[in-house]
C-alpha positions as CSV (number, residue, x, y, z in Angstrom):
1,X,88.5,160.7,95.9
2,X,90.5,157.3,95.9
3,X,89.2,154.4,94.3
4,X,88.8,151.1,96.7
5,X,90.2,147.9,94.4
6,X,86.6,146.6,94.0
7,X,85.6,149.9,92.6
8,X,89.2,149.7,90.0
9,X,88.6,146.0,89.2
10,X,84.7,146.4,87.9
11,X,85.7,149.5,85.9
12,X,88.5,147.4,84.4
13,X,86.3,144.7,83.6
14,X,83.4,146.8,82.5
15,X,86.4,148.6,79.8
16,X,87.5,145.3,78.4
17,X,83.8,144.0,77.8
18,X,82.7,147.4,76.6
19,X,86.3,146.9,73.4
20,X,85.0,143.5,72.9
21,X,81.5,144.2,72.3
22,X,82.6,147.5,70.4
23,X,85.1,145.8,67.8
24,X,82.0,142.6,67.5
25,X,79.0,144.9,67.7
26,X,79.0,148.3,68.8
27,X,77.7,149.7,71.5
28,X,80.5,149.6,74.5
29,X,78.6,152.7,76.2
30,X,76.1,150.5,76.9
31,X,78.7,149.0,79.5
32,X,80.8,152.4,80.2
33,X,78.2,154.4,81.4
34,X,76.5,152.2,84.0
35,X,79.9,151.4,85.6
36,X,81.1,154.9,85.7
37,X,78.0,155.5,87.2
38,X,78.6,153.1,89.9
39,X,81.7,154.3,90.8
40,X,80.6,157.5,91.7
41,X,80.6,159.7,89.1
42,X,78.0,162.2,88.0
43,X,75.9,161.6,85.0
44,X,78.1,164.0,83.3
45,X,81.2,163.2,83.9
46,X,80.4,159.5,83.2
47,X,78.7,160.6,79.7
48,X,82.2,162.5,79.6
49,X,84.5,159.7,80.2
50,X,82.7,157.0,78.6
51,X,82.4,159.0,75.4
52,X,85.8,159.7,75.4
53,X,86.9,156.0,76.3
54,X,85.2,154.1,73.3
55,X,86.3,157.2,70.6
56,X,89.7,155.3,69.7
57,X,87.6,151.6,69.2
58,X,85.1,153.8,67.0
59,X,87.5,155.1,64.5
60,X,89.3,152.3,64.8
61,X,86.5,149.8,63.8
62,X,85.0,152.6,61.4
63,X,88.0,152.4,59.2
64,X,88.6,148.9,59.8
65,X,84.9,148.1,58.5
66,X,85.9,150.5,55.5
């Protein structure tokens, strides 16, 4: 299934607001999910995605907070 540009261009946007409210407050998922979700993708394979997405910003702030 191709992606239109609107479709690439919100899930860019929703990624780079999802790192900066990770690394300032958590919860990027919050912003993941629903996009992925808007793009077409199955509650599933969202949950998937966006769980694998924000795992490098979790460690990452984990040990930076440490």
């Amino acid at each position: 299934m191709p992606l239109d540009t609107h479709t690439i261009i919100m899930i860019a946007a929703a990624g780079l607001f999802a790192g900066v409210q990770n690394a300032l407050a958590g919860g990027g998922s919050f912003i993941t999910f629903p996009a992925l979700l808007l793009a077409g993708l199955n509650p599933l394979a969202a949950n998937m995605t966006s769980t694998i997405a924000m795992f490098p910003a979790q460690t990452t702030t984990a040990y930076a907070g440490r």
